[in-house]
N, C-alpha and C positions, 0 to 999 in steps of 0.2 A: 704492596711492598712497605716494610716496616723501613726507616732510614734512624737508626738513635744515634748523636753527636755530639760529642763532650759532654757525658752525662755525668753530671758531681752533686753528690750529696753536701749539704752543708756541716757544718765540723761543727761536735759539740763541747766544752770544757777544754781545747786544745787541745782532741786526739784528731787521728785520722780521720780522715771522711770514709764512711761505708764504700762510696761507688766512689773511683775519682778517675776521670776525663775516660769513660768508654764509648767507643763508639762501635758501632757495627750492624750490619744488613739482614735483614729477614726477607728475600723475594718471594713473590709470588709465586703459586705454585710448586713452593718447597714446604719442608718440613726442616723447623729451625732448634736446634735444643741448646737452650744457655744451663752449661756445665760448673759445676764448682760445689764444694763441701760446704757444709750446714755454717753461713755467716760468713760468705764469702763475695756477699753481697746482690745477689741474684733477685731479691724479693724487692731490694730498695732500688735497683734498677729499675724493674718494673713499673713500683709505683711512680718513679722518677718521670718514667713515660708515660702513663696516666692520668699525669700532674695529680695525682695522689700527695705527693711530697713534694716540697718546695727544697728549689737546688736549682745548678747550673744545666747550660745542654738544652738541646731542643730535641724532639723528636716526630719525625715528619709520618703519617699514614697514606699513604698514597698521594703523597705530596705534599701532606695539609696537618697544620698541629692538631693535636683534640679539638683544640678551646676555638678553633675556627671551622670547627664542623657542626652544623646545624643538628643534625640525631648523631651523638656517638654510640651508642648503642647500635643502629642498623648497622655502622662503621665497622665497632670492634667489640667483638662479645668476650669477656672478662673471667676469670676463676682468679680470685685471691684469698686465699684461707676458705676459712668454713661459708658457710652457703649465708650473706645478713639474712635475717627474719626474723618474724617473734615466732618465741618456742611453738604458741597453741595455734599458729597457722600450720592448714593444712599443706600438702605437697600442691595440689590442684591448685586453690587459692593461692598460691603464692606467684603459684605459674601466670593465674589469672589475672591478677594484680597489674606484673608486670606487663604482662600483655597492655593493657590499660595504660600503662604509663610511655610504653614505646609506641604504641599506635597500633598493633597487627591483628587479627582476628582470633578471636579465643578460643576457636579449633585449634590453634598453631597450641594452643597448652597443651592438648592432649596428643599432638601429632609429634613433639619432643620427647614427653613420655611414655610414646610405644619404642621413639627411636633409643633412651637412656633405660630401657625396660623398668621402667618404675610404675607401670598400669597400676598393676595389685599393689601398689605403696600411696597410691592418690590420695587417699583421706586418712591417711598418716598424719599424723604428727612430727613436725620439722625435729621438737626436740628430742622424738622418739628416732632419731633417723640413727642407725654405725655409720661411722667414718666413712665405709666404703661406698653406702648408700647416698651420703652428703656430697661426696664428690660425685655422682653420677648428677644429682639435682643440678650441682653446681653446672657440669657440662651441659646439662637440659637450658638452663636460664643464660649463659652463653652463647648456644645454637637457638635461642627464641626467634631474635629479630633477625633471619638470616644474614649475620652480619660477615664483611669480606674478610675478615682478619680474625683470629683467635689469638689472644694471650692468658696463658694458663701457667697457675702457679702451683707445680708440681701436683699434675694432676691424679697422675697415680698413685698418691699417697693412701696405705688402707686397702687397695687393690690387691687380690690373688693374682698368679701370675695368667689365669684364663682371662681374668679379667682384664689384666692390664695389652693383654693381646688383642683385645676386645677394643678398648680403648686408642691403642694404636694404627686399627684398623679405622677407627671413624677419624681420628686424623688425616691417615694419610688421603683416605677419602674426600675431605674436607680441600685440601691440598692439589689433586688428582683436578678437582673441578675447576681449579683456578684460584684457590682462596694463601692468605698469607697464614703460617701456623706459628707459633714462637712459643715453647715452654719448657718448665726450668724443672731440673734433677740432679740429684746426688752421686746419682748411678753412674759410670761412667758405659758401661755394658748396655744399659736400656739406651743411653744417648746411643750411642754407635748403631744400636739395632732399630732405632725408631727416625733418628734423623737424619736428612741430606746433610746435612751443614751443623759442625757443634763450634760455640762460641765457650770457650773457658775461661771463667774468672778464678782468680787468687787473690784473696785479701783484699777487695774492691778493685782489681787490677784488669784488663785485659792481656792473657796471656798466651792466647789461641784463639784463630778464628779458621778453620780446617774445613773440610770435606770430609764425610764420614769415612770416605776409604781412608783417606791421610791417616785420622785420626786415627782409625784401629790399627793401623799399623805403627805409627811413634807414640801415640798413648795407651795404647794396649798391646798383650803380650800372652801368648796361650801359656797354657801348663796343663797338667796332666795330676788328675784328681785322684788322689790314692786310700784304700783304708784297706789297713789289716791289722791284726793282733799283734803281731811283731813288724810295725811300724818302725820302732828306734832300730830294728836290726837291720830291714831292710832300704832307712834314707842312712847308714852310714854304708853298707853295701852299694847304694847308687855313687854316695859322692866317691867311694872307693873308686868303683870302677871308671865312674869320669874323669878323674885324678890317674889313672893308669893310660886313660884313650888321650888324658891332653883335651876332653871337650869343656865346653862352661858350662857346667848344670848346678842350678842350684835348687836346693831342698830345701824344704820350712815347715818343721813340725806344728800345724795347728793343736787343735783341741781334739782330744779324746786320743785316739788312734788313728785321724786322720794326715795325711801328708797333701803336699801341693810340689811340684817336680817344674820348675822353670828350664826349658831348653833341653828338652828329650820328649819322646814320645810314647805314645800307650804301647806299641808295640817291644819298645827297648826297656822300658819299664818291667812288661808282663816277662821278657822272656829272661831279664835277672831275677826275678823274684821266683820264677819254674826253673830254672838251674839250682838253686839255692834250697827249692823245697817250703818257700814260706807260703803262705793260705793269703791272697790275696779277696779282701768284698766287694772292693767297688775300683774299675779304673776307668776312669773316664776324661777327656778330653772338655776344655774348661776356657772360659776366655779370663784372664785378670789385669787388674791397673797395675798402674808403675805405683801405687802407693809402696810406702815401707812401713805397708802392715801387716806386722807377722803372723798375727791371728784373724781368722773370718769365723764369724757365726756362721748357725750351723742357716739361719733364715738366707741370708746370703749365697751358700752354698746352691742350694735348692733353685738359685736361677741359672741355667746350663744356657750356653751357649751351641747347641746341636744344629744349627743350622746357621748360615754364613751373618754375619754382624750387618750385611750390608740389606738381609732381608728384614722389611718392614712392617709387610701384609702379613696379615690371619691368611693360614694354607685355607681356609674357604673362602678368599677373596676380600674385598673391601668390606668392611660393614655398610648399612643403609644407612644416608643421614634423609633427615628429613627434608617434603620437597621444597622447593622455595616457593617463596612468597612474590605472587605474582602482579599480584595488584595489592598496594597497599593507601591504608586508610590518609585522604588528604589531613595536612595542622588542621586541628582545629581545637580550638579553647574551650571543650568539653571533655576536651583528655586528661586533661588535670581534675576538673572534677567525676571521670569516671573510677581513676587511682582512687584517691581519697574517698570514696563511698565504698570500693572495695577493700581500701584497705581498713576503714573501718567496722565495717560489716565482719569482717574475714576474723574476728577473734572476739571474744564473749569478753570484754574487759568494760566496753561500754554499754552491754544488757545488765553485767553486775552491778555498774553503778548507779544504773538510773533504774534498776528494782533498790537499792539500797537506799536513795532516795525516796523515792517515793513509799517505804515502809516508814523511815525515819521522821519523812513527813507528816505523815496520817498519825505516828503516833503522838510526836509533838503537837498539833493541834488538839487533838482527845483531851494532852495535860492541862494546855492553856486554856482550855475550853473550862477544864474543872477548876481549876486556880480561880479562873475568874480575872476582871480587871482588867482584861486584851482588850483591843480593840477590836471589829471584825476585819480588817483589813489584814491585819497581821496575824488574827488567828488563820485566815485562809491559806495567809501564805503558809504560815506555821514558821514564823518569827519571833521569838523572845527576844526581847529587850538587849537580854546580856549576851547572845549572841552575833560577832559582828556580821553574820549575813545567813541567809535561810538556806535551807540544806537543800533546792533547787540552785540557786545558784552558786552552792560552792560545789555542788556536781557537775553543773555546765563549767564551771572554771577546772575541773580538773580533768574534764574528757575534753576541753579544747588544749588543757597543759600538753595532754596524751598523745593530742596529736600531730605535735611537731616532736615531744620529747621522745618517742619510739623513734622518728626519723634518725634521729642522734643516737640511740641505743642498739636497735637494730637496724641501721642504715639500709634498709632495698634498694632505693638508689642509688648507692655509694657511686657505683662504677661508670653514675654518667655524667655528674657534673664536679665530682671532688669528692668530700666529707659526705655532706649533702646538699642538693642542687637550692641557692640560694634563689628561684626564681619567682616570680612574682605573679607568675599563673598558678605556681603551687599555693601561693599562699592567700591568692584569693580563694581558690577553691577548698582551702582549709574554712578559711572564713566562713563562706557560704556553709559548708558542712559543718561545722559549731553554730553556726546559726540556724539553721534549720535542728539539729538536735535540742538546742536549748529553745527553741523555741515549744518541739513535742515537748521538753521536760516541765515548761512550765504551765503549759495546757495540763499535763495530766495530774502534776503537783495539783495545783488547785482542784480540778473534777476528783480528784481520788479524797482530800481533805472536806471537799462537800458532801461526798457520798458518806464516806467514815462518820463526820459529823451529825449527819441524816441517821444514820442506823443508833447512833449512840443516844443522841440525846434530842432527837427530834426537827420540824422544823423553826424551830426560833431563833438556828442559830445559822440558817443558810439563804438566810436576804440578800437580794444582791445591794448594794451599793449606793447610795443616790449618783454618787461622782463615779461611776463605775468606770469611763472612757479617761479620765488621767489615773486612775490608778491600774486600770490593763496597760497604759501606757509604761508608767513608772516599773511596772513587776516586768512587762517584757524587755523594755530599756536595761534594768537590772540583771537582768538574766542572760541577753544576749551580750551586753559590755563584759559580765563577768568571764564568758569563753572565749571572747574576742582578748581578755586582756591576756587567759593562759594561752594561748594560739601566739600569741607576739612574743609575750614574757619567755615561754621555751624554744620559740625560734631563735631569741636573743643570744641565753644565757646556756642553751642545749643540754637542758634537762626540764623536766617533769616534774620535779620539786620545787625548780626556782621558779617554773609556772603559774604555780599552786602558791606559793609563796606571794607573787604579785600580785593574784586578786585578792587576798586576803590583807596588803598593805594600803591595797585603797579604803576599806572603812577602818583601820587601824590608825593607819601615821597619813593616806592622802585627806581624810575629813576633817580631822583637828587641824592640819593647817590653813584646807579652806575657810573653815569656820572660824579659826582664830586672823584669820586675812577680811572676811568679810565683817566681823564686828568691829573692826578697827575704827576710830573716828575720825582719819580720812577719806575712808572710804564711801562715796555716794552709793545708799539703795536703787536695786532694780524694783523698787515696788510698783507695780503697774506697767509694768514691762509687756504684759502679754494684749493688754487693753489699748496701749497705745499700737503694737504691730499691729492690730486689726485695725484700727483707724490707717495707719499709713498704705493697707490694701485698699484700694477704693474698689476696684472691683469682686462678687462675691468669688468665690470657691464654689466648683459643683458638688453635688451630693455632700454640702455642707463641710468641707474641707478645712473653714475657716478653726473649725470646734476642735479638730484634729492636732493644729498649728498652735494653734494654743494651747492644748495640751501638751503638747510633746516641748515646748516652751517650758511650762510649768513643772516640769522634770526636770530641764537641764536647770533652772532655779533652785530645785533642792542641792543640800552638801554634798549626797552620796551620788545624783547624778552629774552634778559638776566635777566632782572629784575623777569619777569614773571618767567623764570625758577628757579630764588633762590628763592621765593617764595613761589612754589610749593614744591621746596624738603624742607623748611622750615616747613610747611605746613601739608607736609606728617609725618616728624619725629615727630611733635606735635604730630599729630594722633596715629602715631604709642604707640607713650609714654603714651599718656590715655589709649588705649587700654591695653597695658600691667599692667599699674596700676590698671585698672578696672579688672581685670582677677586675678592681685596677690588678690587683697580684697574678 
């Protein structure tokens, strides 16, 4: 049972508020349709209740707001607009994903997709999807986590009228079983044929809260669908003769040579127009609004009313929903990093990068190889001087940017924790997966500039190292700080560029002020810093542990890895503080 109360949008520049003080019931085991014309505030209710949008009003799911329910997803399965995802995810993958993120078994992907018939559309492409098709995904990724409530935001948008019978069948289905339904249309016709109960809004207003029988009887009204060639002769012939009988009928020339006949009947219709002699095409019996609109397209037209408003089911019965989920997967802190490997995997944006890298790599070493005057440590990474950071680690900073800035562009999760879910198992598991990529990136950077190397100009130039353990330190330190800092930077600022943007600020503007802080001549040198921690361990380190400590010391002593670390905890504490913010609201 849906309970929404006092739901008010907040007011912008001193106009109206969209939604202002509605409140009203969705029960269980009905089928609920919020009515009202395009901007009448039906969408910003919803998110209202979503907490989508911030505004007044609470609204209760079976007792319990969202934001105090542990999985809103099993809760309350979602259609708002078009389907989030990136374009180049497949249909499958996308199912997949989410599966990942709510916890259910990844047969339930395929088991939603026999139910929304989208089999033969599996490895489709999201942005290859019609409208009609999108909304089917959409109802697929809503009915995922067999959740007890559906809110859907006009879902039959794009729908044929098979379809949309189609459609109303797996509702009332849905319904039939025990579940709460609530969703919104323009239609006043599909409300009356598809729901128990229509809630009508005006102007963000509650104006009705009805019974579908109620409703079709004071907000609709039959008429009697006319076309013939002599149309204008025969609706002044009607009004004539209603005007002679003393009945109310009224007539309203649409478009073409069609008519619409308010308060008479096909039979009193047919048998003036057969007195008279005129060639009558089409008479047919119609249901229409109390609008005062004088004209219907001709698409409008085309939805008859042939059988009673108060029927809901497909003449073959309910549709099939899929079965429920019998046993589901216990929390556990592997589910955020399942999402994020799929949803990484799930689109070629991070194979482009890091083959793009690593070309760009092997070539610039080849240069600097011939130039002359590198050093070997920088020829391996394939670092020039004049660039501020090697093109491994400005690919690890921009597939860690990637990965929280797609959350924000294509929102997946939107629908279960707000915008997108600020939580802190997602974002370690973001972590962890930048780090493990930047870690392959900077393994194969180097093995691929060694090989290059090798083939070009022999071995004199693929020695390893003497100090080889702080400089794998330093390049992996380097590498991994730089995707850890775009993974924070676009969780921050929710985008991809401002991501991209922050690791690039660390050897730009964070080094010169390290460096212009550390030569100051107040400031005491850490020289010898790593000499003395090993004296203050008295005890050794196994497997030589002590060499390790000291290295990774002698990293955070350079500019670019000190810089890199105040950055990061900079970074973090940001993070942290939206997060808290977004949690107090």
């Amino acid at each position: 049972m849906i309970q929404a109360i006092g739901l008010t949008s907040n007011t912008r520049k001193a106009r109206p508020p969209a939604v202002d003080d509605v409140s009203f019931e969705a029960r269980a085991g009905h089928v609920t349709g919020l009515l009202g014309a395009p901007g009448a505030g039906k969408t910003t209710a919803l998110k209202l209740m979503l907490e989508l949008q911030q505004g007044r009003g609470v609204t209760y799911f079976r007792g319990r707001p969202l934001h105090r329910i542990a999985h809103p997803s099993r809760e309350v399965g979602v259609l708002m607009g078009e389907v989030p995802g990136h374009p180049a995810r497949t249909v499958r993958g996308q199912l997949r994903m989410l599966c990942a993120a709510a916890g259910v078994p990844v047969r339930r992907a395929d088991e939603v997709l026999e139910v929304v018939g989208l089999v033969s559309l599996r490895d489709e492409r999201l942005g290859a999807l019609s409208r009609g098709m999108d909304r089917r995904l959409g109802l697929a990724c809503a009915l995922l986590s067999d959740p007890h409530t559906l809110v859907l935001d006009d879902p039959a948008d794009g729908l044929c009228a098979r379809e949309r019978r189609w459609l109303h069948g797996i509702l009332r289905a849905h319904a039939t079983q025990g579940g709460t339904v609530l969703f919104t249309t323009d239609d006043p016709k599909e409300a009356a044929r598809t729901a128990d109960r229509v809630v009508t809004l005006e102007q963000g207003r509650l104006v009705a809260d009805q019974e579908a029988a109620d409703f079709a009887r004071t907000r609709l009204r039959p008429r009697v669908a006319v076309r013939s060639p002599h149309a204008a002769r025969l609706g002044s012939l009607l009004t004539k003769e209603a005007r002679t009988a003393q009945r109310s009928v009224e007539v309203v020339r649409e478009e073409g040579n069609r008519l619409s006949v308010y308060g008479s009947t096909c039979a009193d219709v047919g048998e003036i127009a057969f007195r008279h002699g005129i060639l009558v095409h089409q008479l047919a019996d119609e249901t229409g609004d109390m609008g005062p609109a004088p004209t219907e397209s001709a698409e409008e037209g085309e939805h008859r009313t042939e059988e009673p408003p108060s029927e809901t089911a497909d003449a073959n019965g309910l549709s099939p929903l899929p079965p429920p989920i019998s046993v589901r997967q216990a929390p556990s802190p592997l589910r955020p990093l399942r999402y994020e490997l799929r949803r990484a995997a799930g689109v070629g944006t991070g194979y482009l990068a890091a083959a793009a890298v690593l070309v760009t790599s092997a070539l610039l070493s080849v240069l600097l190889a011939r130039i002359g005057h590198t050093p070997q440590p920088r020829l391996l990474a394939a670092w020039p001087r004049e660039l501020p950071l090697p093109p491994a680690a400005l690919g690890a900073g921009l597939l860690g940017a990637v990965a929280f800035g797609e959350e924000f562009r294509h929102p997946a999760l939107a629908t279960d924790r707000g915008t997108v879910p600020r939580r802190l198992g997602l974002l370690t598991a973001k972590l962890l997966v930048a780090s493990g990529t930047a870690l392959m990136l900077a393994f194969l950077t180097v093995g691929c500039d060694l090989e290059v190397l090798y083939l070009v100009y022999g071995r004199e130039l693929t020695g390893v190292p003497s100090d080889w353990l702080s400089l794998s330190a330093s390049w992996l330190g380097l590498v991994v700080g730089c995707a850890w800092a775009g993974v924070l930077a676009a969780g921050i600022f929710r985008s991809t560029a401002a991501g991209l943007a922050a690791v690039l600020a660390v050897p730009i503007v964070v080094v010169p002020l390290v460096q212009k802080v550390s030569q100051g001549p107040s400031v005491r040198t850490a020289a010898g810093f790593p000499e003395r921690l090993r004296e203050l361990v008295l005890m050794q380190w196994p497997f030589g542990g002590e060499r390790y400590l000291a290295a990774g010391v002698r990293v955070l002593a350079q500019p670019v890895g000190g810089a890199l670390m105040l950055s990061l905890a900079a970074l973090l504490c940001a993070y942290l503080l939206t997060t808290l913010r977004s949690r107090v609201r």
